[in-house]
C-alpha positions, 0 to 999 in steps of 0.5 A: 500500500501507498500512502501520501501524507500531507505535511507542513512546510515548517523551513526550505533549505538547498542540499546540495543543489536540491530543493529541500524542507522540514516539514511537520506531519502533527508535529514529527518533522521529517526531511522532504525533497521539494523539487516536485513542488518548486512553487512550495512556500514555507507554510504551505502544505505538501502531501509526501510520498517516499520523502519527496513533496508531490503535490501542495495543497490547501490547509482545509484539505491537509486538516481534513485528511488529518482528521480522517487519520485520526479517526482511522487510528482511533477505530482501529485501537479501539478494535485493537489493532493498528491501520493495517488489521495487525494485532496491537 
């Protein structure tokens, strides 16, 4: 399975010639490769796949797939598993 998540651009910065950021997922910073998103500005929100930003979208959209993670997590520790039906 293949799961994108969007994050927070919290810093931009050039790694060796790459557009790079910190970016915020609820708080847990991650490095991502920005260069498929080349207009990104900090603040901004970009959904991460594999460490690269493939996509920038709106805050109302990032808050809602949010949420939606938030409510699949709590459903499945209430049936005691993780997201992926495995045994906690």
């Amino acid at each position: 399975m293949c799961l994108g998540v969007p994050g927070k651009v919290v810093e931009i910065f050039d790694d060796s010639g790459l557009k790079m950021g910190n970016v915020s997922f609820g708080g847990t910073m991650s490095k991502a490769c920005l260069e498929y998103v080349p207009d990104i500005q900090i603040g901004q929100y970009t959904v991460v796949h594999a460490g690269f930003g493939i996509s920038i979208v709106d805050e109302e959209e990032a808050l809602k797939s949010h949420d939606a993670w938030r409510e699949l997590h709590k459903a499945a520790a209430q049936e005691g598993t993780d997201i992926f039906g495995n045994p906690l």
